[in-house]
TORSETI-681317 format. One record per residue: x, y, z of N, C-alpha, C in turn; residue in three letters. Coordinates in steps of 0.001 Angstrom, whole numbers. Example, Ala and Ser with C-alpha at 12.3 -4.5 7.8 and 13.67 -1.06 7.14 Angstrom:
# residues 2
+---------+---------+---------+---------+---------+---------+---------+---------+---------+------+
!     n_x !     n_y !     n_z !    ca_x !    ca_y !    ca_z !     c_x !     c_y !     c_z ! resn !
+---------+---------+---------+---------+---------+---------+---------+---------+---------+------+
!   13190 !   -5690 !    7800 !   12300 !   -4500 !    7800 !   13200 !   -3300 !    7800 !  ala !
!   12850 !   -2250 !    7080 !   13670 !   -1060 !    7140 !   12900 !      30 !    7870 !  ser !
+---------+---------+---------+---------+---------+---------+---------+---------+---------+------+
END
This chain:
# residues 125
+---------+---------+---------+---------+---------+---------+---------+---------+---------+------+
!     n_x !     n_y !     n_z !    ca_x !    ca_y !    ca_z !     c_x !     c_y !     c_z ! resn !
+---------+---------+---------+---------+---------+---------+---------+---------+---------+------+
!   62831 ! -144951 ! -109301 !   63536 ! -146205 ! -109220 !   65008 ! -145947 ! -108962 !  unk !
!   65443 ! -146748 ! -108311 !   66870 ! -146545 ! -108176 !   67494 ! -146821 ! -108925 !  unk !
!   68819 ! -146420 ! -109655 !   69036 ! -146241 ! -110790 !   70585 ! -147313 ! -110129 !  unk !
!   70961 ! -147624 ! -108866 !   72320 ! -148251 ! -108908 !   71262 ! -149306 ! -108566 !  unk !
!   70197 ! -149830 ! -108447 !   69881 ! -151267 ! -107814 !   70385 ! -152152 ! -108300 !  unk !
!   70953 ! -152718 ! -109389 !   71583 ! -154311 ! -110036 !   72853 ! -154432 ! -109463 !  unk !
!   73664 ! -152817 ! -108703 !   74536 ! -153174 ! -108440 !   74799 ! -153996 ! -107313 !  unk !
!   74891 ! -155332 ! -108086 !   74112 ! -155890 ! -106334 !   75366 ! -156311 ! -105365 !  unk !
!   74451 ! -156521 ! -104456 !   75442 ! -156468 ! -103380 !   74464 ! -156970 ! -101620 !  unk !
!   73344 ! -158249 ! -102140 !   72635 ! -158481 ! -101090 !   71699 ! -159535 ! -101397 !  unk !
!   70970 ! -160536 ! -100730 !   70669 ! -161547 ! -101150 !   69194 ! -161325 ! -101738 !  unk !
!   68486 ! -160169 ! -101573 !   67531 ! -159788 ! -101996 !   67802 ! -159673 ! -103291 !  unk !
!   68595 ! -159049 ! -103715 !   69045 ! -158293 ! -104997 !   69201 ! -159671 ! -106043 !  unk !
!   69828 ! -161081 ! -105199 !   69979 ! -161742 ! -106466 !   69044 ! -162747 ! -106245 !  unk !
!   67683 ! -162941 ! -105541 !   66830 ! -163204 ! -105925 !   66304 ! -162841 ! -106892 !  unk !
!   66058 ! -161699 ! -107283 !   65323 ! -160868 ! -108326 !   65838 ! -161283 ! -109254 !  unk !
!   67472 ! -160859 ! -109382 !   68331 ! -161948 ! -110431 !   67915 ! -162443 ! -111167 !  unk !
!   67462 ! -164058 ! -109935 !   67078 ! -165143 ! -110376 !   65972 ! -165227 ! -110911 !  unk !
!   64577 ! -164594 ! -110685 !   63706 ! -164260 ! -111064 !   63714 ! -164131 ! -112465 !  unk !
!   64298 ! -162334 ! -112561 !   65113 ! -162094 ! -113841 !   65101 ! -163000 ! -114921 !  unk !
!   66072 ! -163779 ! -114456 !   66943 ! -164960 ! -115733 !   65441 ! -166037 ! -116192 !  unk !
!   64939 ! -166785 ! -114785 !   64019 ! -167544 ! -115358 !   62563 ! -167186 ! -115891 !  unk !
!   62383 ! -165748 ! -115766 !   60949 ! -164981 ! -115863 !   60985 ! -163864 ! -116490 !  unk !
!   61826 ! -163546 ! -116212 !   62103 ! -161893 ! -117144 !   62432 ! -161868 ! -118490 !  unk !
!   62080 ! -160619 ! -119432 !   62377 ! -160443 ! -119952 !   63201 ! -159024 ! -120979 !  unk !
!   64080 ! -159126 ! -121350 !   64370 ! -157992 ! -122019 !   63713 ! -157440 ! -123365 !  unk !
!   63306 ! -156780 ! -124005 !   62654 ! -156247 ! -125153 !   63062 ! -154799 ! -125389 !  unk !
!   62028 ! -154668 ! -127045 !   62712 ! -153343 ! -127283 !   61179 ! -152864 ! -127554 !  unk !
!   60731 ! -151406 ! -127537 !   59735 ! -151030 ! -127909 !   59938 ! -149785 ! -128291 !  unk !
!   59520 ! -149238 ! -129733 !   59376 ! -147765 ! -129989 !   61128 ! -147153 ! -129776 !  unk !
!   61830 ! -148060 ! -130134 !   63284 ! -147929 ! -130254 !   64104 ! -147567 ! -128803 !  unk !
!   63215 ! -147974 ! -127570 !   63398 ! -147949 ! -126465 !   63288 ! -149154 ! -125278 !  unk !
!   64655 ! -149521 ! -125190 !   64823 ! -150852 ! -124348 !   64657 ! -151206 ! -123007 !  unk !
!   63483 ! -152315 ! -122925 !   63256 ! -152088 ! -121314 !   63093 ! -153816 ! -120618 !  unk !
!   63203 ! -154140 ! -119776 !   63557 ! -154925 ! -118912 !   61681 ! -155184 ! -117977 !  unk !
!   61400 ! -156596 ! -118158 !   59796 ! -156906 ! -117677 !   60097 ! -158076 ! -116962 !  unk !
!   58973 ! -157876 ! -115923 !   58654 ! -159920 ! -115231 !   56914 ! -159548 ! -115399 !  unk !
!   56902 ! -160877 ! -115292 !   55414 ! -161021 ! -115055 !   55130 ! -162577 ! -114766 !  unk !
!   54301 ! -162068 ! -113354 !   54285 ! -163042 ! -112678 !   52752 ! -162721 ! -112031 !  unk !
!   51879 ! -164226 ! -111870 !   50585 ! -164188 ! -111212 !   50583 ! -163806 ! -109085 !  unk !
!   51814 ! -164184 ! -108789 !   52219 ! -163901 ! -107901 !   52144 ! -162710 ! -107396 !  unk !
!   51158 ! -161710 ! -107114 !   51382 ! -160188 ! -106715 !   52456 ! -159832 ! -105463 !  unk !
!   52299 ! -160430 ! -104784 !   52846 ! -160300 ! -103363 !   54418 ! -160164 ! -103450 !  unk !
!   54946 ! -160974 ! -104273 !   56648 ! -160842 ! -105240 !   56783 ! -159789 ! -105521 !  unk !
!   55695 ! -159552 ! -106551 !   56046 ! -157878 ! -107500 !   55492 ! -156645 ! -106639 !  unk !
!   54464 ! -157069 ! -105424 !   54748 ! -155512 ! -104396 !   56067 ! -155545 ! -103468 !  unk !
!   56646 ! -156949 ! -103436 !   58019 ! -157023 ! -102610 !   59543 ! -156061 ! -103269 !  unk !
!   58906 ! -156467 ! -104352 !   60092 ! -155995 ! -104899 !   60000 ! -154234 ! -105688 !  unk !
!   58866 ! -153806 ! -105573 !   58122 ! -152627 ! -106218 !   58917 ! -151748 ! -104839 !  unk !
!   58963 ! -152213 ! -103752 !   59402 ! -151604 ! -102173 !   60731 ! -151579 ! -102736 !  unk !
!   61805 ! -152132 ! -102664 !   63351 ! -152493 ! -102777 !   63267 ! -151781 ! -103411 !  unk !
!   62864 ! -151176 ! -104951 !   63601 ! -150423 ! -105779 !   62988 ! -149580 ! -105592 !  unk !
!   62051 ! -148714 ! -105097 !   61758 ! -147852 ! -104969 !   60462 ! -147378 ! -106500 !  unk !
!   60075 ! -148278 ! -107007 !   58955 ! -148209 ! -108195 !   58256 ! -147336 ! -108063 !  unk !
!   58057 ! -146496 ! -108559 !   56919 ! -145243 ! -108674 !   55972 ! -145607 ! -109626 !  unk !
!   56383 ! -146176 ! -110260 !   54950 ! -146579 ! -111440 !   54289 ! -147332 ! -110999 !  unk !
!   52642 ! -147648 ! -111322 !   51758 ! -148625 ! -110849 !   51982 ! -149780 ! -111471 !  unk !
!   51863 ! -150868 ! -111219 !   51968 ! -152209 ! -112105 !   51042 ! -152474 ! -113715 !  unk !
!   51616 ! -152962 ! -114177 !   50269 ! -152847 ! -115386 !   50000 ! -154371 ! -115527 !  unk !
!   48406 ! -154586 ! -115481 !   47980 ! -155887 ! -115432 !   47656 ! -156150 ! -117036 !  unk !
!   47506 ! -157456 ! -116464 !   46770 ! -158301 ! -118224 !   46165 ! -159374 ! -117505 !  unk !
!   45660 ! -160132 ! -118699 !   44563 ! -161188 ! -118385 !   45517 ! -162156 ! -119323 !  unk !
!   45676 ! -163506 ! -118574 !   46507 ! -164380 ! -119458 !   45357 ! -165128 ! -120617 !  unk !
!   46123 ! -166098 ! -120997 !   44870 ! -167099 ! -122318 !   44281 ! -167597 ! -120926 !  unk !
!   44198 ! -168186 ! -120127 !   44078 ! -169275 ! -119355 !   42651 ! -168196 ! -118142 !  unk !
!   42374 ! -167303 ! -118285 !   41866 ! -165825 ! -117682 !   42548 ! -165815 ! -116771 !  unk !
!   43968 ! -166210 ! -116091 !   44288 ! -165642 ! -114674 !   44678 ! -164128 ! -114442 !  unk !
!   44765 ! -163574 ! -113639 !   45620 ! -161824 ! -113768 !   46502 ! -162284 ! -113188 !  unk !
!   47390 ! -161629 ! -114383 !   49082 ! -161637 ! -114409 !   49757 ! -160034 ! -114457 !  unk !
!   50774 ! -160064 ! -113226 !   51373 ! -158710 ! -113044 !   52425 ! -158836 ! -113633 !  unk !
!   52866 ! -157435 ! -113952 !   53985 ! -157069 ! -114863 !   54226 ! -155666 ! -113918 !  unk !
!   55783 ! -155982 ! -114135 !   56416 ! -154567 ! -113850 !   57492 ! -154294 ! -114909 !  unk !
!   58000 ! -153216 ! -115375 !   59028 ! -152573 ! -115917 !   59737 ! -151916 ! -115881 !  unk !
!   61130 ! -152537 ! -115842 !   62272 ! -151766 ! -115550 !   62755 ! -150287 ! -117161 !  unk !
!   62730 ! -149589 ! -116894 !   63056 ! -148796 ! -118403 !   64065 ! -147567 ! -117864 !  unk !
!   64584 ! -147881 ! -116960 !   66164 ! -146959 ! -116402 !   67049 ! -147354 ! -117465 !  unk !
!   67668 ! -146992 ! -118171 !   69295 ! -146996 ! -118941 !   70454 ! -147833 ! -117891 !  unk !
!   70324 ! -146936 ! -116843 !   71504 ! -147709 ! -116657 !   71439 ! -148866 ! -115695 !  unk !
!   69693 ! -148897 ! -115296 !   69286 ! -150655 ! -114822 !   69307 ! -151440 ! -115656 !  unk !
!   68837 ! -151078 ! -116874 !   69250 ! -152112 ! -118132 !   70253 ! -152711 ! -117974 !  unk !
!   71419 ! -151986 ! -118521 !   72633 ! -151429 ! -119010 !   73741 ! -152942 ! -117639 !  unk !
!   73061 ! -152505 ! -116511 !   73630 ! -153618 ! -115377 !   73166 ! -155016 ! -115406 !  unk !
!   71792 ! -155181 ! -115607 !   71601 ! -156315 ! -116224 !   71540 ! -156983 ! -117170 !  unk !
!   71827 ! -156393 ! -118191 !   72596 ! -157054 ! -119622 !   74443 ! -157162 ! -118906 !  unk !
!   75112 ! -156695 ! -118232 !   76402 ! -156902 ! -117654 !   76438 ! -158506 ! -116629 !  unk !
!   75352 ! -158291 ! -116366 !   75215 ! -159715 ! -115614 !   74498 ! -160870 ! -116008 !  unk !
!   74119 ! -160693 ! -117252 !   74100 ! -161652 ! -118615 !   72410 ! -162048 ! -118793 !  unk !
!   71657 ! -161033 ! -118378 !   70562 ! -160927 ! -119154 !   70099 ! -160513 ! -119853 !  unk !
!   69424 ! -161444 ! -121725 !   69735 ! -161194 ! -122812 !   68551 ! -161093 ! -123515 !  unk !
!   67943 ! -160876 ! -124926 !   67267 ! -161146 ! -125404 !   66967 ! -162381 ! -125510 !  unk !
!   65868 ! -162729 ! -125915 !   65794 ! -164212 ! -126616 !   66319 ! -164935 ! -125737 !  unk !
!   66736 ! -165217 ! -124248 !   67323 ! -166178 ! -123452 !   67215 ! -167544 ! -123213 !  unk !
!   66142 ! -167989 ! -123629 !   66098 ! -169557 ! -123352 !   66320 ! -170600 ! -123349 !  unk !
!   67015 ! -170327 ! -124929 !   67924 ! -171741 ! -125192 !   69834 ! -170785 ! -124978 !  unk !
!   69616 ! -169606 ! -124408 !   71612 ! -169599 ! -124222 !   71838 ! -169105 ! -123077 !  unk !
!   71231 ! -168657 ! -122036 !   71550 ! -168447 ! -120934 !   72416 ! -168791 ! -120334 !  unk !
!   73231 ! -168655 ! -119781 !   74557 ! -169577 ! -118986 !   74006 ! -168771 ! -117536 !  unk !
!   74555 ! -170160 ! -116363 !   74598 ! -169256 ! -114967 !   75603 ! -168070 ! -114837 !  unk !
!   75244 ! -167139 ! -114404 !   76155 ! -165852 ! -113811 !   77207 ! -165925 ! -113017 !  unk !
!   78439 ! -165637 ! -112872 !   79731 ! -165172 ! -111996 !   78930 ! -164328 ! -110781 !  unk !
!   78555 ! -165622 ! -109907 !   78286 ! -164567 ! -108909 !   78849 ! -164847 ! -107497 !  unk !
!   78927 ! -164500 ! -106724 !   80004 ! -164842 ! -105030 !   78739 ! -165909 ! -104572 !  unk !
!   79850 ! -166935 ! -104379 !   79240 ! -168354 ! -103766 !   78088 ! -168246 ! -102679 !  unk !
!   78468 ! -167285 ! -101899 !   77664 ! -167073 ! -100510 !   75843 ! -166719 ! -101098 !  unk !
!   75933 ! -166325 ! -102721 !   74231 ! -165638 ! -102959 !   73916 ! -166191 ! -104165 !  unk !
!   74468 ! -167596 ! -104500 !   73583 ! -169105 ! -105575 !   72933 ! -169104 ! -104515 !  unk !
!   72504 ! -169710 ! -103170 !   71191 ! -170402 ! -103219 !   69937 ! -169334 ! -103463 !  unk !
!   70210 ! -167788 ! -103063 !   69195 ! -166851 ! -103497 !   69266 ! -166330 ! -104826 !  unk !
!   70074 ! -166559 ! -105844 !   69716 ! -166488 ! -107032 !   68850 ! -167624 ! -107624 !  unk !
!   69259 ! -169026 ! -107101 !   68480 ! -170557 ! -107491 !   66986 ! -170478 ! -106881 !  unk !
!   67201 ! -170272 ! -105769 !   65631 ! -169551 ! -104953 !   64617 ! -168795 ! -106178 !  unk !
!   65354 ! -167520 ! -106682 !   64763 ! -166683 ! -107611 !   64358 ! -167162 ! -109148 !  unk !
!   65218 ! -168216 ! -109043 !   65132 ! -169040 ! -110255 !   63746 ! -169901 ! -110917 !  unk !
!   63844 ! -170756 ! -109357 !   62732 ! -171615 ! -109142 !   61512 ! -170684 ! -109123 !  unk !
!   61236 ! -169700 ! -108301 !   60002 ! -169299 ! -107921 !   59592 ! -168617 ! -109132 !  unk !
!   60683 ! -168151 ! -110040 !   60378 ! -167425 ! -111545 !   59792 ! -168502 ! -112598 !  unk !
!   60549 ! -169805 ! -112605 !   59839 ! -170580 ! -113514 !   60878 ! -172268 ! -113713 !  unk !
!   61073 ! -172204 ! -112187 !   62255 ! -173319 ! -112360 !   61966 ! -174808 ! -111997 !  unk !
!   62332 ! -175923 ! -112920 !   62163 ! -177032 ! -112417 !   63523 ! -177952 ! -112505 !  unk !
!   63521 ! -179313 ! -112141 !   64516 ! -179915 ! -112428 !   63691 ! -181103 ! -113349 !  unk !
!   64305 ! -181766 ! -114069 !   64444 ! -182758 ! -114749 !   65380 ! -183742 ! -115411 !  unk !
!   64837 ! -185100 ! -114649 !   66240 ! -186178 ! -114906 !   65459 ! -186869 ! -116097 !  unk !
!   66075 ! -187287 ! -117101 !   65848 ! -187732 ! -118109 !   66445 ! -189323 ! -117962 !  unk !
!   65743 ! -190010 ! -118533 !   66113 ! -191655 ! -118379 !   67194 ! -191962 ! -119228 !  unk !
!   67684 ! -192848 ! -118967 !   69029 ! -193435 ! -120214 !   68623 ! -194569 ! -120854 !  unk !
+---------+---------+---------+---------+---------+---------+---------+---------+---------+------+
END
């Protein structure tokens, strides 16, 4: 895996981002911190298995619902390490804030957003 990929710098890169923020997650296991998506979508997670250069195979599961759901894992230090800098956190759901990122690559982070787990909702008055 490439170990500078978060340093991003391309509209691919903050798709994933977006992904990231609305699908991903950070965790700790066996006192070792690692970075997951999982998504029923395969075709995403071999897109992006290419970009970083993934050597590991994907590891599947079976959701409650029986669909197969892919997972990949990031467990580089200093891929972590970049995306906790660009404000992906534990526990994110209720504190997330949007990211400082160059105007020209919101609509491919919002892109990454949506396709990770994004909706809108107007609430009545």
């Amino acid at each position: 895996m490439k170990s500078d990929f978060f340093k991003i710098d391309s509209s691919e890169k903050y798709y994933i981002l977006g992904l990231l923020y609305s699908d991903g997650y950070l965790t700790e296991n066996n006192n070792k911190e690692y970075v997951g998506l999982k998504l029923i979508d395969k075709q995403i997670l071999d897109d992006i298995s290419l970009l970083i250069e993934c050597k590991q195979p994907y590891k599947c599961g079976i959701t409650s619902a029986n669909n197969q759901l892919y997972r990949i894992d990031f467990r580089d230090k200093q891929v972590i390490d970049d995306l906790k800098n660009l404000g992906l956190h534990k526990r994110k759901t209720f504190t997330t804030t949007y990211p400082n990122i160059p105007f020209e690559y919101n609509s491919d982070f919002i892109r990454g957003v949506f396709d990770g787990d994004g909706c809108i909702k107007k609430k009545k008055k």
